[in-house]
Every structure is written in C-alpha cells, then in structure tokens.
N, C-alpha and C positions, 0 to 999 in steps of 0.2 A: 212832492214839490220839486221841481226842476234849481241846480243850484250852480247859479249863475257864477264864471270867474271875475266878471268885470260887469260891479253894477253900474255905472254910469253908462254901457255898451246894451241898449235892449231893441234887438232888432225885432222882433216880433210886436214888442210897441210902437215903433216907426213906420212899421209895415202898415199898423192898424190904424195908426192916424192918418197916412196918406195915404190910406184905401177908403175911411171914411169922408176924410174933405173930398175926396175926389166924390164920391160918390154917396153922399149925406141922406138919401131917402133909405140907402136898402137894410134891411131888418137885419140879415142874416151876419152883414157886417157890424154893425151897430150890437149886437148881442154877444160874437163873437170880444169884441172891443170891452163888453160890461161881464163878461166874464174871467175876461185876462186880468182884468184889475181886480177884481172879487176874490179869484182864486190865487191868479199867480203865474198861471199855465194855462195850456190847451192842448187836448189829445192830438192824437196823431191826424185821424181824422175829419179833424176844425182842424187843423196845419197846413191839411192837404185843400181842404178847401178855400183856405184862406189863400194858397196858394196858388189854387186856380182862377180865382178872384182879381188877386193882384194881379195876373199876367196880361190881361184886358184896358188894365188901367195903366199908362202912358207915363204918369205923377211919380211911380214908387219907382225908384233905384233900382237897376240891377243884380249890382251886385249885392243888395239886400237878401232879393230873390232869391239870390244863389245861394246865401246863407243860409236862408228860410229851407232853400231844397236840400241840403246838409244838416239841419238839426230832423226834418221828415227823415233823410235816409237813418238819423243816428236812430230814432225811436224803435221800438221792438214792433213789431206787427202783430199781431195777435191775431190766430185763426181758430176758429169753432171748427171741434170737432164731427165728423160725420157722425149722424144717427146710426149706431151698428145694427144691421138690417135684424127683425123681429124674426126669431124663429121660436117653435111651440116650445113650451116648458117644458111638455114630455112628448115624444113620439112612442106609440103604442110597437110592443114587441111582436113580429107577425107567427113566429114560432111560439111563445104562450096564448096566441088566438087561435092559432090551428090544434094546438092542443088543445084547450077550451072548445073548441066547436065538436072534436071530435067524440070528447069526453060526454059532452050533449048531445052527439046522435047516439051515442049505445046508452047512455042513460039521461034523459029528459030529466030527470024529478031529482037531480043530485043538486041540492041544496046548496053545498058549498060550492062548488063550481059555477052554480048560476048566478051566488055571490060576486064571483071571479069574473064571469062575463056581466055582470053592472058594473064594476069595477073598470074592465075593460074598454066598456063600451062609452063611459062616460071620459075615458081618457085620465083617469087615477093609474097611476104607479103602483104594481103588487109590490110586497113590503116582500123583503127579503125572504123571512119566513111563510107568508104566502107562498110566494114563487118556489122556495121546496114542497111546501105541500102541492102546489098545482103537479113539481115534477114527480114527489110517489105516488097522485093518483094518476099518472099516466101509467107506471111501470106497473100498479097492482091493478089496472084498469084495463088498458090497451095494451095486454100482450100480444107481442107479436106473432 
C-alpha cells in the first residue's frame, strides 16, 4: 500500500476523475478508477497507462500529469528474467565411448562393458566406481 504524505492531495484520484468525465464509456478507465478505490493503489503499469490515457484528453491538468509521470518514474520496474538456455543434463564422455567401443571389438560377449555401452548409449552418467572399472578393464584389456 502506497503511503500518502498529504491525504487531502490525491492526484492519481483527480486524474481518474477527469479522465472518466471526460471520457465516461471507456472500460479500461472506469476499472482502472474501481480499482484505486478498492485497493488504494495501481501498479506501475495501470500508471503508465493511465498516463497515456490522460495525455489525449484536453480536461486533465498538466501539471497533474507531471506528477503522475514522477510517482511512474519513483516506482521500481520489475523485469523477468531470461530463460537460461536448456542445455543436456549430461553430455556423454567421448574417451569412455572409445574405450567402450574398443573393449567391444576384441571382446563382443563382455558383459559388463555391454552394460556400460547401455549405459552410454542411453545417455546415463557411469558412477564413479563404474568409470574405474571401465578404466582397469582397459589396462588389463587393451595393452598396448
């Protein structure tokens, strides 16, 4: 709630009344108006608009206006943040694939390592202790 120094001084209600006489069909005023009294207030963005409203209309004070463009500049802005661009959970390791692949050309039928390559291939993270076993059956595997 916005807290006024001088309640008998409500520009924002003066604005809205002679934005509505002036111009008595339009909704957006008219709601604007049953809001302020409701709540008490109006965002920045019913301010702004309300603001663009009155500039059209001949009726409303100037230096109301001006007022009105002073309490918009006082309010904070508020911006949403960017969406941080989606990247994968995990990007596969290409040195535990080439090892995996190779380990399955001299041996096809090796069980764990075919585990390893589902693993792989489905895009699962070898657990720590996986990835030491992947690297002693290279060394008792594929001597060089």
């Amino acid at each position: 709630m916005i807290q006024r120094k001088k309640i008998d001084v409500d520009v924002i209600r003066d604005i809205l009344k002679a934005a509505v006489a002036a111009i008595p069909e339009n909704a957006f005023l008219k709601s604007l108006a049953l809001q302020y009294e409701e709540r008490g207030g109006l965002s920045k963005k019913q301010l702004e608009g309300l603001h663009a409203k009155s500039l059209k209309i001949d009726t409303v004070p100037r230096h109301k206006l001006a007022t009105l463009n002073a309490i918009i500049q006082q309010r904070p802005s508020r911006f949403k943040t960017e969406k941080p661009i989606a990247k994968p959970l995990f990007e596969k390791d290409k040195a535990k694939g080439e090892v995996i692949s190779a380990i399955l050309e001299k041996y096809p039928g090796h069980k764990r390592v075919l585990y390893f390559q589902a693993k792989y291939s489905r895009n699962e993270p070898l657990s720590t202790t996986e990835s030491d076993e992947l690297e002693k059956f290279r060394k008792l595997l594929l001597k060089p």
